[in-house]
Each structure stands twice: as structure tokens, then as C-alpha cells.
C-alpha positions in Angstrom: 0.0 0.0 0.0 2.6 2.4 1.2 4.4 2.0 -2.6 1.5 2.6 -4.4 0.6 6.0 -2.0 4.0 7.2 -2.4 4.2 6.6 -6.8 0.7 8.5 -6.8 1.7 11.3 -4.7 5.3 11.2 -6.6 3.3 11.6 -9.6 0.8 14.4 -8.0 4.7 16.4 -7.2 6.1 16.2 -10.7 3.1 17.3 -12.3 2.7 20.5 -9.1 6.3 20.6 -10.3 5.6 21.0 -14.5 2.4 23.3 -13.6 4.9 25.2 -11.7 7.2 25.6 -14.3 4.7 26.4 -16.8 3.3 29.5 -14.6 6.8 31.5 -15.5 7.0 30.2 -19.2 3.6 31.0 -20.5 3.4 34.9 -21.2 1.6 36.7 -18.6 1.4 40.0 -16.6 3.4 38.9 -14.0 7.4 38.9 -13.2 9.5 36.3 -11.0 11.2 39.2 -9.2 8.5 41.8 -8.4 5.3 39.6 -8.0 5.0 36.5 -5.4 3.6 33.2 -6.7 0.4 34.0 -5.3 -0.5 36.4 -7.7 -0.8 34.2 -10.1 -4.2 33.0 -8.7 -5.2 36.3 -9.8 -5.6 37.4 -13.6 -4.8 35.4 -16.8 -3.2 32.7 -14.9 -6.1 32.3 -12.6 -7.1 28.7 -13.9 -3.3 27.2 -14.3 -2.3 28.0 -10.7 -5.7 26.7 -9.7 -4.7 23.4 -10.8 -1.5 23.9 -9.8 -2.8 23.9 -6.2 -5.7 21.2 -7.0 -3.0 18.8 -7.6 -1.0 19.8 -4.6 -4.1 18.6 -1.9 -3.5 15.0 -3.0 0.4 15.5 -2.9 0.3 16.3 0.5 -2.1 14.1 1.2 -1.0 10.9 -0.3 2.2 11.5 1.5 0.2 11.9 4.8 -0.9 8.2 3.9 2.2 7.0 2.9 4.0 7.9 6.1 1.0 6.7 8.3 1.2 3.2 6.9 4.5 2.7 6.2 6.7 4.2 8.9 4.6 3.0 11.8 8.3 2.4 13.9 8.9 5.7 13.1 8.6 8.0 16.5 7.6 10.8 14.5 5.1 9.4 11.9 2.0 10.3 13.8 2.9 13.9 14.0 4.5 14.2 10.0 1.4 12.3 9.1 -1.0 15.4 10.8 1.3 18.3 9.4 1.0 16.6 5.5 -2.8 16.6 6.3 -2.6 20.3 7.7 -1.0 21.3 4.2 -3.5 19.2 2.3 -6.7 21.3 4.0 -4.6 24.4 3.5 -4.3 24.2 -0.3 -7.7 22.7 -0.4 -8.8 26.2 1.4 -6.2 28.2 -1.0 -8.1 28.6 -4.0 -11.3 30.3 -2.3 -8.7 32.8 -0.6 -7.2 34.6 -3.3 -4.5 37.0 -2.2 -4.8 40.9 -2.7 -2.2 42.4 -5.3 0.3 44.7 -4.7 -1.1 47.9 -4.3 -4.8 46.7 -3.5 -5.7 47.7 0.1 -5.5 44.4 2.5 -8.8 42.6 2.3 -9.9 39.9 5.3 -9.6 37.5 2.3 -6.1 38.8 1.2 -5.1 38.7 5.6 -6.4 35.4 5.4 -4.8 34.0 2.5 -1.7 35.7 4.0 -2.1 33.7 7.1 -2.0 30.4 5.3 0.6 31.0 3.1 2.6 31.8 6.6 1.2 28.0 8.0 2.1 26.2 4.3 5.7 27.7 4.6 6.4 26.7 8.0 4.5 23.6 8.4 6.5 21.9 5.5 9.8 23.5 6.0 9.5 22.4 10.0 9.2 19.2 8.7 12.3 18.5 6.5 14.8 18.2 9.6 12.7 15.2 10.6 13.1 13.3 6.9 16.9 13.9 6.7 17.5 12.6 10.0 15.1 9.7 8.9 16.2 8.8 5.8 20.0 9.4 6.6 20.0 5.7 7.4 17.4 4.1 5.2 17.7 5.0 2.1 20.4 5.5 -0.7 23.3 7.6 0.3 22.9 10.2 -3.0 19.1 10.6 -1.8 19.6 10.9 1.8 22.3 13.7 0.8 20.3 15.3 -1.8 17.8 16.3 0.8 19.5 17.5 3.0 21.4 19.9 0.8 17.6 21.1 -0.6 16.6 21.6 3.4 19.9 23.9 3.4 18.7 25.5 0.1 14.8 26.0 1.3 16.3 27.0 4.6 18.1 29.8 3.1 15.9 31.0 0.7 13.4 31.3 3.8 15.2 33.2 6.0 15.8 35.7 3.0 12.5 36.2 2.6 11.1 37.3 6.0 14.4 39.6 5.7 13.3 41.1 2.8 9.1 41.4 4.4 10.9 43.6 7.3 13.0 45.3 5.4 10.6 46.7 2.1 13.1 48.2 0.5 14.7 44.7 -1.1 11.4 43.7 -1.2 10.8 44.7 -4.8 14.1 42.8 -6.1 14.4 40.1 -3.8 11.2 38.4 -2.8 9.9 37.6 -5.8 12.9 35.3 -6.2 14.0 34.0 -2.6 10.0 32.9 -2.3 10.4 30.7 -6.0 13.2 29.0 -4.7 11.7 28.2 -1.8 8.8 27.0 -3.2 11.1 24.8 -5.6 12.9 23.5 -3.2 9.9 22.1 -1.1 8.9 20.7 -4.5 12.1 18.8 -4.9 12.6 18.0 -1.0 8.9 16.3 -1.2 9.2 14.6 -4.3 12.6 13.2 -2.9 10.6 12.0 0.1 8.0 10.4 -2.4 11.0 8.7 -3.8 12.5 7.4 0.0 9.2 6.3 0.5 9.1 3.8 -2.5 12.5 2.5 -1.7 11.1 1.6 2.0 7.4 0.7 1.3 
């Protein structure tokens, strides 16, 4: 069961990961380094980063499954398992809480989707520390390191972008850019999980 939760949710991350991709390649209104990734729920991309976040509930969610049923000697699996459920309700909430543009004045629904973008970035970056320490000894050597090297990245790019939220001035020409490799690298960490998991299921 476990390997067959982990290849669907695997599957569900490459195609978050090509949807992703495609947001920046299509022509649009928007630009990597002034606009976050959230305003592209907004406008001509509206639909694409819908689905984009459609196909990230069962990412997270499958995951959740994966680790419930197939890590059950794993101390931490009850409490992995709830956070990957967390982030599966919050992107399920995501697409009825659009974000407010720059410039717009703050909306509840814009404070809101603010407020869950906050819980999606710390919920699954709080949990990378607990996979690399995990599958440090189960898995592949290359995979094991390979996370933990995208946890430095994600880690990084994270703590550069609440910098740049305090200080507004670099906000502008550095946001837009520390918040896309952030969001790559919990792409990449996750699908790298999906991966672990099929070599242990």
C-alpha cells in the first residue's frame, strides 16, 4: 500500500512541479522578481495555478498516507502524518482565498490568505529536519544527501524572505525570487521524500 501511495503522490509532485514551471513560461502579466507566486491566482493565470494547487491537496495528502502506513516504527510518523494533512486542507482552502495584489488595500480574504501562506511555509519546512534525520539511514546515500542539501537551500531561501518582508526596501528585487526557490525547493525535498518512501514501502 505504502508504494502505491507514495508513486501517486510522486506523480501528483512532478506534475505541481511542471504546472509550476509552466506559470513563469507561459506569457503573462506577471514577473518572477517583483510579483509573489500567489498572484498568479489572480488574472490570466487564474485557472493554471488553480490546478497547480488542485494537484497539490492529494500531494500532501497521499504523502500523509504514505508515512502513516509505512513508517509506523517511526517516533515521528504520527505527528509528520497530521502536518501533511494540515498542508492538504490548506491548499484545499487556497483557491477560495485569493491574495490581494500589490497595491490593492489588504482585504480579510487577502489577511487570510496571507495567514495560510505563513502555516504552508512553515508547516512543511518544519518538517524537512525530521526526513533527513530519517532517511539518513534508510535509504540511498545520494538521496539521503540530496535532501538535506535542498533543506539547506529551502532554509536559506526562507530566512531571506522574511528579511526582505521587514525590510521593504529589497522587497521589490528580492522576494519575488527567494519565495520561488523556496517553493522549488519544497517541491524537490517532497518529491525526494516520495522517492524514499518507495524505496522503504
Amino acid at each position: 500500500m505504502t508504494f502505491f501511495l507514495a508513486a501517486a503522490a510522486a506523480v501528483c509532485g512532478l506534475a505541481r512541479l511542471a504546472i509550476f514551471v509552466s506559470l513563469h513560461v507561459i506569457r503573462n502579466e506577471y514577473s518572477p522578481v517583483r510579483h509573489a507566486v500567489s498572484d498568479y491566482a489572480v488574472g490570466s493565470t487564474r485557472r493554471l495555478s488553480s490546478i497547480m494547487t488542485w494537484v497539490t491537496v492529494p500531494f500532501w495528502g497521499l504523502l500523509a498516507a504514505a508515512v502513516a502506513t509505512g513508517l509506523n516504527d517511526w517516533a515521528d510518523a504520527t505527528g509528520i502524518a497530521v502536518a501533511l494533512a494540515v498542508l492538504a486542507l490548506i491548499f484545499l482552502v487556497l483557491p477560495f482565498v485569493p491574495t490581494d495584489l500589490e497595491g490593492e488595500k489588504a482585504s480579510l480574504i487577502g489577511r487570510l490568505h496571507y495567514l495560510l501562506a505563513i502555516a504552508w511555509f512553515a508547516i512543511s519546512y518544519a518538517c524537512m529536519g525530521n526526513f533527513t534525520r530519517l532517511f539518513s539511514a534508510l535509504v540511498p546515500e545520494w538521496l539521503a544527501v540530496t535532501l538535506t542539501v535542498i533543506s539547506w537551500i529551502a532554509a536559506a531561501s526562507l530566512t531571506v524572505s522574511v528579511i526582505v518582508l521587514v525590510v521593504k526596501k529589497l522587497r521589490t528585487w528580492v522576494f519575488g525570487i527567494s519565495e520561488r526557490v523556496f517553493i522549488l525547493s519544497v517541491n524537490l525535498f517532497y518529491l525526494g521524500v516520495a522517492v524514499g518512501l518507495l524505496l522503504v514501502g
